[in-house]
C-alpha positions, 0 to 999 in steps of 0.5 A, a space after each residue: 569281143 567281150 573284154 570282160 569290164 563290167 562290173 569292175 572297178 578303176 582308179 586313174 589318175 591324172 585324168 581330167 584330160 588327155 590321155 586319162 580322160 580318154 582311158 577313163 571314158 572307154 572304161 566306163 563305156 565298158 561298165 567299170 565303176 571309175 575313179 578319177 583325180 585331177 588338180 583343176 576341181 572345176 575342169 576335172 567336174 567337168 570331165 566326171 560329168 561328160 562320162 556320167 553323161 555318157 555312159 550312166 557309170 559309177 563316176 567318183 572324181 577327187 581334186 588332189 596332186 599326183 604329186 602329193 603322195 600322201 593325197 594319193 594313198 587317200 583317195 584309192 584308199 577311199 575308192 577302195 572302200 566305196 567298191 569293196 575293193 578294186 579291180 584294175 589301177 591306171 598310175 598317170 601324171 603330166 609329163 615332166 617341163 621339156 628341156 636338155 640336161 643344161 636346162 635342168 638342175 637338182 630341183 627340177 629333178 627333184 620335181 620331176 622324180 615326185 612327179 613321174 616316178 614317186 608318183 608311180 610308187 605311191 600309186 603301186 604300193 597303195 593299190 597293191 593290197 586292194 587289187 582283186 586277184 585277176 587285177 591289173 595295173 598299166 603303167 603309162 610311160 613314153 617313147 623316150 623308153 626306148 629312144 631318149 629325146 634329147 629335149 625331153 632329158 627328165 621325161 627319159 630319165 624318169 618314165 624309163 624307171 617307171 618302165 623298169 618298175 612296172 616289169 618288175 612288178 609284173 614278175 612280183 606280183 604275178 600270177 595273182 594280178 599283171 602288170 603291162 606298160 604303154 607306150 604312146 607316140 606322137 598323140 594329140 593331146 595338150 601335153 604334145 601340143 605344148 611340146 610342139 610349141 616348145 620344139 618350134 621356139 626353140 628352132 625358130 620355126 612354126 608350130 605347123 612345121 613341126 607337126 609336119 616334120 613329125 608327122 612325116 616321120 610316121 609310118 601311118 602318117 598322122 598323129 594319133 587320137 587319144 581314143 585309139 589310146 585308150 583302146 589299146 589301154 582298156 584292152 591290156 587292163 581286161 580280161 581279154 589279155 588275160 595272158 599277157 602280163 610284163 608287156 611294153 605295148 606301143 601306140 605310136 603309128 610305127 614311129 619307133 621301128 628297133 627290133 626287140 
């Protein structure tokens, strides 16, 4: 299948490691010219150089908190102008710190809505202007959208409004350009290894245990990978569904089985 991303132009946040990485990556493997940011200058050099390396793409890669709006606007703004403007936006960010409601207070919750959800604004509003008609943006939230997690009470609050967000502004902003979210589960990044970690403090257990209990909650039975991810993730932002638009995608293995 052609999907179309030759030629094209991407800015992905949060995208040294993880599930950005792994977005970045395949679009670059695609042909798109590709735009990453990080706060680890050393780690997100790196992660610019593994893709030039690969896929001898155009690779511009900017240390800068998601968190800081103002960072933000500035570098797809200069990614912008480096292409002449831009084809396809990726908001991302680390997941907010686990913990129940009686863990957190007003400036945990401050934090985590610049992280998740201001985040998110700042990247939407930014890009909105520099999108070629035809773009897309995919926003990247979680199962806890659909299902809360109780240890993960800020990750709830907050990706849920990303995912109202991002079906709003697929209604806004249509026909001219679509917007989907992506709902991972159980993928094996840092991010969830450190959740795990933190579920098996918390219940006195090993971090083995847990992965096994989580894994057997899996239709397919295992955790994903982050490249299966980005497939998915590479395929809504591409021409090839080029008719889908206000969609919620899941890549979790069928671990969430509400019927909608």
């Amino acid at each position: 299948m052609d999907l179309g991303l030759v030629g094209k132009r991407a800015v992905v946040a949060a995208s040294s490691g993880g599930l950005g990485y792994a977005i970045a990556l395949e679009l670059a493997r695609e042909g798109a010219s590709v735009a990453i940011c990080a706060r680890d200058a050393a780690r997100l050099t790196e992660a610019a150089d593994a893709i030039r390396a690969e896929t001898r793409a155009d690779v511009v890669e900017t240390p800068l908190d998601v968190a800081d709006a103002d960072a933000v606007a500035a570098w797809i703004e200069d990614a912008a102008r480096r292409w002449g403007g831009l084809d396809l936006g990726v908001p991302n960010a680390g997941g907010p710190p686990p913990g129940v409601f009686g863990d957190t207070g007003p400036e945990d919750w401050d934090a985590a809505y610049r992280l998740t959800l201001r985040s998110a604004l700042s990247f939407a509003r930014t890009i909105r202007p520099h999108l070629a008609s035809g773009g897309s943006l995919l926003f990247m939230t979680s199962v806890s959208v659909r299902e809360p997690i109780r240890t993960l009470f800020l990750s709830t609050v907050f990706r849920s409004s990303v995912a109202a967000m991002a079906k709003a502004l697929a209604d806004e902003w249509a026909p001219d350009i679509r917007v989907n979210h992506l709902i991972p589960g159980r993928i094996a990044t840092e991010r969830v290894a450190a959740l795990d970690a933190d579920t098996a403090a918390r219940r006195g257990i090993t971090v083995a245990e847990v992965q096994a209990a989580n894994a057997a909650q899996i239709p397919l039975g295992r955790y994903g990978t982050a490249g299966e991810y980005a497939n998915a993730a590479v395929f809504l932002l591409s021409d090839a569904a080029a008719y889908i638009t206000g969609a919620s995608l899941q890549v979790d293995g069928g671990v969430l089985r509400e019927i909608r």
